[in-house]
N, C-alpha and C positions, 0 to 999 in steps of 0.2 A: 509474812515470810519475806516478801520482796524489800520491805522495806526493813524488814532485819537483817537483808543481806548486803543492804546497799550501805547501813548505819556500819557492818559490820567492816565492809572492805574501807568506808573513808576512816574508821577511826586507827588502823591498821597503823600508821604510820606518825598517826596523831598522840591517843591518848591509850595508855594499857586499860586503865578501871571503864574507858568505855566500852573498850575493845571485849574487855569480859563480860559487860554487862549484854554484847549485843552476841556474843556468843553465846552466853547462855543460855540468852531466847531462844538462838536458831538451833540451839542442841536440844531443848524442849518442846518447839514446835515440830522439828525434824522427827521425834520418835512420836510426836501423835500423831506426824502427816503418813509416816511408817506404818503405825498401826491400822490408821486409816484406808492404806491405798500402798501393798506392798509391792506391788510392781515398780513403783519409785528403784525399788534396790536393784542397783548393778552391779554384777562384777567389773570389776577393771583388775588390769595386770598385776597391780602395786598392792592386791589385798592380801596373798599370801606369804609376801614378802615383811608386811606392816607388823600380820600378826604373828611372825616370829619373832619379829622385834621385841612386840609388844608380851610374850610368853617367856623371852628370853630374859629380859626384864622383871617377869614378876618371880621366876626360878630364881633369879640375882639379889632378892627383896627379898625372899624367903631365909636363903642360906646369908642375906648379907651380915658384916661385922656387928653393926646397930639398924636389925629388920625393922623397928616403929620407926627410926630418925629417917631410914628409908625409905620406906611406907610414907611419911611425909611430905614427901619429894614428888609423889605418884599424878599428884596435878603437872606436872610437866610433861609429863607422858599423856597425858588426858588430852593434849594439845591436838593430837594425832585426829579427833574426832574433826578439827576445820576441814580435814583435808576429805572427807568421805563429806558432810555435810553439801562443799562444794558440789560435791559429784552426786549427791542426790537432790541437792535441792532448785541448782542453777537449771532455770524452766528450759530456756533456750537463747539463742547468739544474739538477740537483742538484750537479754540480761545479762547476760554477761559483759557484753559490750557496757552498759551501763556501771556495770561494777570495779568494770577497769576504771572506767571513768575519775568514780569517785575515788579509788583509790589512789589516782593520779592529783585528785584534788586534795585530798588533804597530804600528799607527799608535797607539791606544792607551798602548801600552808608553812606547814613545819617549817620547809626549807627559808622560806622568806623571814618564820619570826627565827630563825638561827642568825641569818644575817643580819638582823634587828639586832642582838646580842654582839656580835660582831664590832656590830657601828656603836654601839653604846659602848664598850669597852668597859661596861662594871662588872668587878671580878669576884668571885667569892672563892675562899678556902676551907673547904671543913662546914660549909656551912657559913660560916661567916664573911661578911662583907669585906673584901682589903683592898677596893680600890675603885672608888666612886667621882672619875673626873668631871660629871658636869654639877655645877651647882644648884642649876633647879631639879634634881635627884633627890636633891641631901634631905630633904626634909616627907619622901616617901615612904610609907610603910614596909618597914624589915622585910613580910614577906612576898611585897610586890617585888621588889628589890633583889631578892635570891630567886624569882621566878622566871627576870629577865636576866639575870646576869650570866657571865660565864662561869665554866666551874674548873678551877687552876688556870685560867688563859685560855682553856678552849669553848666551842659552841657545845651548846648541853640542848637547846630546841629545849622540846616538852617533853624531854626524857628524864632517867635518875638518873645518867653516866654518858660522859661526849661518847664513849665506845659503842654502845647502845645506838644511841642517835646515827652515830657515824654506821653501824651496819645495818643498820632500817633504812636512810639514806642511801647505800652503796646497791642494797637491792633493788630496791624503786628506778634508781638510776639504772639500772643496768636494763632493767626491763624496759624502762621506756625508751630506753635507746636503739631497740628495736621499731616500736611504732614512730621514732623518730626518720628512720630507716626505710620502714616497710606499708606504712597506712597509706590506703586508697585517696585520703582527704587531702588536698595539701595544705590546708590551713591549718588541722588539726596535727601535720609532720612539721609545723615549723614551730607552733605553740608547742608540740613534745621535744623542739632544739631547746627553745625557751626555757621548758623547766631543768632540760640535762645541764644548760651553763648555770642554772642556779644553785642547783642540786650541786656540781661538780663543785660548783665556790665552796656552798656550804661542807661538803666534806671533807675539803682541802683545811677550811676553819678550825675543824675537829680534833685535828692532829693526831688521828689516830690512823699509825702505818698499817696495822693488819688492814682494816678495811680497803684503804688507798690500792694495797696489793691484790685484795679480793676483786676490785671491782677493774685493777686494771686485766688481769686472768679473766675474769666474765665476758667484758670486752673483744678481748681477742680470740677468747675460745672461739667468738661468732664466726670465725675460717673456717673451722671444723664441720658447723651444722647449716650454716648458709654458704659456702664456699662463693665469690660471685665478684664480678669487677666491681661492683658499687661497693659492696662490703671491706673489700682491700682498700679500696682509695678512700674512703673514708677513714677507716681505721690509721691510714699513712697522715690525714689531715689531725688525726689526734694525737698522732704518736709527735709529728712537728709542735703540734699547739701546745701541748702540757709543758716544754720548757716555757715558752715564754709567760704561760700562764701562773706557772709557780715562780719565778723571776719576777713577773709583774706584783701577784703578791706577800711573796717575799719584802720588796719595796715597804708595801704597805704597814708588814706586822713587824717589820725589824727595829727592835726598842719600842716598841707598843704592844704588841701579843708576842704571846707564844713563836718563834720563828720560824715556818716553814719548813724552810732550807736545812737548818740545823737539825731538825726531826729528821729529817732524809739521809744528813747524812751520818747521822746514829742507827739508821738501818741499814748502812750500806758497810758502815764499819761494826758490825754486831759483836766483834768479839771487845771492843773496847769499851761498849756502853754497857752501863749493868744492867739496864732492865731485860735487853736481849740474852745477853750471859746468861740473867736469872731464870730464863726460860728456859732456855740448853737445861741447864744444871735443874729444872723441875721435870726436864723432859725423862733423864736421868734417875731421876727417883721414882717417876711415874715406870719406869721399864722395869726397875727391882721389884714395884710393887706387883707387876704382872707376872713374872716368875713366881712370885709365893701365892696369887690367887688368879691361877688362868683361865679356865674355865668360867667360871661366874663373878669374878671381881669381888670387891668389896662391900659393893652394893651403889645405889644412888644416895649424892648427898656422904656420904660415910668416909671419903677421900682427906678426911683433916682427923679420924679416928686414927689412922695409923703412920700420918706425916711427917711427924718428931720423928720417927724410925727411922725415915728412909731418907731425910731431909739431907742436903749434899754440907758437908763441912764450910763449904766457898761458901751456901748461899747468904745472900745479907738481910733478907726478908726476916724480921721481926715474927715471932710467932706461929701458928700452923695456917695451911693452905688446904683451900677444897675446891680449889681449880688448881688445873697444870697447863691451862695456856696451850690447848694444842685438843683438837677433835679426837684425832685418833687415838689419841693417848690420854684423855680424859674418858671415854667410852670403854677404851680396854681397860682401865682402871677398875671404872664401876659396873660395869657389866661383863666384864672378863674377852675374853675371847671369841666366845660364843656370839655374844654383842655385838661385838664388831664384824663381824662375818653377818649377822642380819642386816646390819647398818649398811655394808657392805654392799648386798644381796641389793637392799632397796635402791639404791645409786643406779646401780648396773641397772635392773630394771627400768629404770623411770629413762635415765638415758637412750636406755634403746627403745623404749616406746616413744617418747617425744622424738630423735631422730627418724622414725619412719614416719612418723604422724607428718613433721615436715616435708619428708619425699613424696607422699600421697595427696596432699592438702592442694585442690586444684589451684590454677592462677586467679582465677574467679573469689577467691577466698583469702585474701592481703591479710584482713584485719587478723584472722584466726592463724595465721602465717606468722604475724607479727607477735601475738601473745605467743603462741607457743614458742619460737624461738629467746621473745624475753623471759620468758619461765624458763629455758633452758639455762641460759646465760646469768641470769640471775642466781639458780641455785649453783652453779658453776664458781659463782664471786663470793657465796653462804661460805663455799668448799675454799673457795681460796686465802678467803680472812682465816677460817679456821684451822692454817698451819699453825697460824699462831696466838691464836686469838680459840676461847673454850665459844665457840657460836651457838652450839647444837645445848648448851646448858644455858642458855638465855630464851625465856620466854618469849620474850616482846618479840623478839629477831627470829623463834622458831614458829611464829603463830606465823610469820611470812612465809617462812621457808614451805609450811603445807598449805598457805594460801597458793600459791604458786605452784606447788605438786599438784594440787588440785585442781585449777584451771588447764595447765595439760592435758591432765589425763583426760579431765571432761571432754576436750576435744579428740580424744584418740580415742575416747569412745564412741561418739559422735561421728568419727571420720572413717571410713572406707577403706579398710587395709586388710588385702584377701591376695591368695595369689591367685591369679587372673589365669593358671595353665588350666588343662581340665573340660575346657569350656568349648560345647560344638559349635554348630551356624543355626541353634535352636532357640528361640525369644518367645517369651511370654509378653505380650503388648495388654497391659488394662488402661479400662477409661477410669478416672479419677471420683467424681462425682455419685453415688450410687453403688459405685460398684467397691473403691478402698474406702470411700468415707459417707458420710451420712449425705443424703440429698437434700438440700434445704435451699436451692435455688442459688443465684448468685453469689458468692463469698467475697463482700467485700470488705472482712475486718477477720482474721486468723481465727477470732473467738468462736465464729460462728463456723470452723473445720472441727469437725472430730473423724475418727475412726473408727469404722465398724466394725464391732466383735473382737472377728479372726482376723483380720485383713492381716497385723502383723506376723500372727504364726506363720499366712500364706505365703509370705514372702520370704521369711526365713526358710522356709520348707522347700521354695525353690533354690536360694542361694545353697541348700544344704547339697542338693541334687546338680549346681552347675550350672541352673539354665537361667538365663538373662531374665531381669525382673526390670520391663522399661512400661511408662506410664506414657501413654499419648491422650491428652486433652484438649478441646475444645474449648477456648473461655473466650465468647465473646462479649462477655458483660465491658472486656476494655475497647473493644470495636465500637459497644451502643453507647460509651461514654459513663460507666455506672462504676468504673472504678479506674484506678492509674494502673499502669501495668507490673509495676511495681510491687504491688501487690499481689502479683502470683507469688513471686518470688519468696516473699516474706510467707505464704503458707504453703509452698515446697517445704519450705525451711523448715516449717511446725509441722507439718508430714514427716519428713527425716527423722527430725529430732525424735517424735513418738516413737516410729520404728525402731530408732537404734535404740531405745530403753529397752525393746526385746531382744535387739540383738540381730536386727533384720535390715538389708538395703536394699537399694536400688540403682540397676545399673545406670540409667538415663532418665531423663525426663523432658518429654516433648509437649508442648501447645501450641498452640494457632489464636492470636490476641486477637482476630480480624473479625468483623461483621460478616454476615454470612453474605451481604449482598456483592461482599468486595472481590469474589471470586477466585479466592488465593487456590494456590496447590496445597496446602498446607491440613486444609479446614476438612476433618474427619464427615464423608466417607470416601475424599479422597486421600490415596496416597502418601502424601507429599511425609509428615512424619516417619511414617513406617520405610520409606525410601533411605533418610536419612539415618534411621538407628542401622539397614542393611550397611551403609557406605561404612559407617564406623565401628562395625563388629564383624563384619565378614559373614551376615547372615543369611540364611536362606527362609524366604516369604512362605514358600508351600509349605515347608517344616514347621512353621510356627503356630503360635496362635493366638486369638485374641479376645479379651473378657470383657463381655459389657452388660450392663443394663439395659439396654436399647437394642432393639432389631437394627437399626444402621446400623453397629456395632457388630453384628453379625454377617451384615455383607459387605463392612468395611475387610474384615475376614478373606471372605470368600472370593471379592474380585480381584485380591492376588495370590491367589489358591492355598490360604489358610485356613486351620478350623478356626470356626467361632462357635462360642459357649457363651450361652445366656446366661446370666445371675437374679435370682426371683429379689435379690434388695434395691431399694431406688423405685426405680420404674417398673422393673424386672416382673416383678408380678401379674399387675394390671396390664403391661403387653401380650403377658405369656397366657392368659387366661380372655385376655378378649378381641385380640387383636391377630392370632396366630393363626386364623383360616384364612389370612387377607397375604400370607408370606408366600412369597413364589418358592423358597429354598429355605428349609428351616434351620437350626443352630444343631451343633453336632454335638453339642451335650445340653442339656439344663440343671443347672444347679442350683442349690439352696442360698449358695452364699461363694466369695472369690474361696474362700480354703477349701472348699468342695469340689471346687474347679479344680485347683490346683492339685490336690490329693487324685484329680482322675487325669490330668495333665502327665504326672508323675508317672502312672501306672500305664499309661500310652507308652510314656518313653523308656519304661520297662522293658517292654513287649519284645 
């Protein structure tokens, strides 16, 4: 699955037939790994909204004008599953992190051989070859030849349409120009400059204004959700550069490509150019057709069944249409009204979860700071091409659109967003080893963390009730040199991560890296943590209480006039059975396991 999910994000940008084949896989491994292990499923915010979509749609199928040509169409909709696949199957922030990666590398790829295309200048029309300047060319195979060339003057990359190209491009772009922004690395923020000036040529190559406008809207929304002086002054550095940058290549493609310049300014005078007119004037026909079928549209796909009707007198368009060149109005079309109000529904949703996700996401957390605000901004540019541009009925371009729905949400499931009122000076303190997870001695590789049982119901059971769920640990295997410290961190993480599949956090987490000979404040059963969670919650010691496997753990408790509560997992046991005549002051409960605790914790705080 890892490696279907990594095949899946780089071919994303690259190739469609691969893109399917590596979906496919993870849509078939996903419902075995489901069948297998259903605690995988989570809800996230965006699931009730999807499946009215996805309902309202198939009511639109049923009653549509031609319900099989409709029905047809239903793998477009099927799409929808990348975006759940994400969010069930992305293990944790190391893979993820990887999956950005690659999909940064083959946006990369693309983008380079479009410049290849660029710099060769061989153009084809219709499929055919009309303009092959270099002569050691001339004698290569037809369809090596249509696979590098341009298609009418613009960059096509490894796509079927420069528009295509251009809005798989304009997303990618936009997304990385967050981690351009926002990564901890700096090497890896200058390399993410590196691909936005490639990406940016290559899109500029495309000639395609919808996109151009999408991505400059995605861009700039970034005031809205990262408000901040780097963000401004940077944004001011693009808003300078883009003249000289279209001037410079203007230079270049004037009487050799397609013009730049000239594109721009047939967007800027829309009512003199036809192809914009012809939009207006679809847009126009697409509103008559709403009026006669509002509720449920036409259906998908069925928009050229009844287009000769509505078709405007003006337009110059040869034949029938089944696009009208505009989201909103391609959706109310075929899915009516109804439709669009789910479509709707879903937007609002995802935006206001990824905006909070950002306002929660500590500083400690760049990288996930950075994806989520590029999956903001990125479906932001999806939205902004598609005033004029039908986005949302392109596959290639909508398998991004819920790749990106899906790596938000994953992290807004994964993140911490609770309101914080409610809450007393009452703290639940566990030790980590034993007592949340299995005991198996030093952990030095995440593999060898699991958790025990209940540990996650325990935890949710306190967030349910209000009272702080902070974890104080002891790991000196990085004091005796048995592992880098680095690696607490990395199985914090895979702790978290497990919890939040139930639905469960944690307000803190403390440990002491030192040797026990080095005599810190830190190092359990002194103090020094539990000090530190009172400083930053406002708690009170004697209120609290604290859970371990270990009799220290019990008078780490007691000498600042807490309960302590034994747990029989770990150690828990073989203390409590052979070693408990030898305690000066015994544990104020004993339990089976931490949810045992916790359920007698709770009923304390009843009282």
């Amino acid at each position: 699955m890892h490696f279907g999910l990594m095949l899946f994000a780089f071919s994303l940008p690259v190739s469609t037939a691969l893109t399917n084949v590596a979906w496919i896989w993870l849509l078939v491994a996903g419902i075995i790994k489901i069948f297998a292990d259903r605690s995988i499923l989570q809800r996230t915010a965006l699931d009730r909204p999807l499946f009215w979509l996805l309902a309202v749609t198939a009511m639109s199928t049923v009653m549509a004008i031609d319900p099989w040509h409709s029905l047809g169409e239903w793998r477009q909709i099927s799409l929808v599953t990348i975006y759940w696949l994400i969010i069930f199957l992305v293990r944790d922030e190391g893979q993820l992190k990887k999956m950005v990666y690659y999909f940064i590398a083959g946006s990369v790829l693309v983008s380079l051989f479009g410049i290849m295309q660029y710099i060769l200048g061989i153009n084809m029309i219709d499929g055919i070859i009309v303009q092959n300047p270099y002569p050691f060319t001339q004698n290569w195979p037809t369809w090596l030849l249509q696979n590098i060339s341009l298609d009418h003057g613009r960059v096509i990359s490894t796509r079927s349409h420069p528009l295509t190209f251009a809005e798989c491009i304009m997303m990618s772009l936009t997304f990385v120009f967050c981690l351009g922004l926002f990564h901890e690395n700096k090497r890896q923020r200058n390399l993410a400059w590196i691909f936005i000036l490639i990406s940016g040529l290559c899109l500029l190559f495309t000639n395609s204004r919808g996109p151009w406008l999408g991505a400059l809207i995605g861009l700039f929304s970034l005031v809205l959700f990262r408000p901040s002086k780097k963000v401004f002054i940077t944004l001011l550095i693009v808003l300078v550069s883009i003249p000289v940058l279209l001037f410079g290549v203007n230079a270049l493609t004037q009487g050799k490509r397609n013009s730049v310049i000239i594109r721009i300014e047939k967007a800027i005078n829309w009512r003199t150019d036809g192809d914009s007119r012809e939009r207006v004037l679809m847009w126009q026909s697409g509103r008559e057709m709403i009026k006669d079928y509002p509720l449920l549209g036409v259906g998908l796909g069925n928009i050229h069944e009844v287009y000769l009707k509505y078709k405007s007198t003006k337009a110059w368009h040869l034949g029938v249409e089944n696009e009208l060149h505009s989201n909103i109005v391609q959706i109310a079309v075929e899915r009516g009204l109804l439709g669009l109000a789910a479509f709707i529904w879903v937007l609002v949703v995802f935006f206001k979860e990824g905006y909070r996700t950002l306002k929660v996401l500590p500083d400690n957390k760049p990288f996930l700071k950075a994806v989520t605000a590029g999956g903001l901004i990125s479906v932001v540019s999806f939205l902004g091409a598609g005033f004029t541009e039908t986005t949302y009925n392109d596959s290639e371009v909508i398998m991004i659109f819920y790749f990106m729905m899906g790596m938000v949400m994953w992290i807004r499931k994964r993140t911490k967003i609770k309101d914080d009122t409610g809450y007393n000076d009452v703290a639940v303190f566990m030790d980590r080893d034993g007592t949340i997870s299995e005991e198996v001695g030093y952990i030095n590789h995440p593999d060898r963390f699991h958790l025990l049982k209940r540990s996650s119901k325990a935890i949710k059971l306190l967030n349910k009730n209000k009272i702080r769920a902070i974890v104080v640990t002891n790991q000196a295997g990085v004091g005796r040199g048995y592992f880098k410290e680095e690696m607490i961190g990395v199985v914090h993480q895979k702790m978290e991560d497990l919890m939040a599949r139930d639905g469960a956090y944690l307000d803190a987490i403390y440990y002491c890296p030192h040797h026990p000979k080095d005599n810190c404040n830190c190092r359990k059963p002194k103090p020094g943590m539990m000090l530190q969670a009172k400083e930053k919650f406002g708690l009170d010691l004697t209120k609290s209480y604290v859970i371990g496997d270990k009799y220290s753990d019990v008078e780490y408790a007691h000498q600042v006039g807490a309960k302590g509560i034994l747990v029989l997992t770990g150690y828990g046991k073989g203390a409590y059975e052979f070693e408990k005549e030898q305690w000066s002051k015994g544990p104020d409960f004993v339990a089976s396991d931490l949810y045992e605790a916790v359920e007698w914790i709770v009923k304390q705080e009843k009282k």
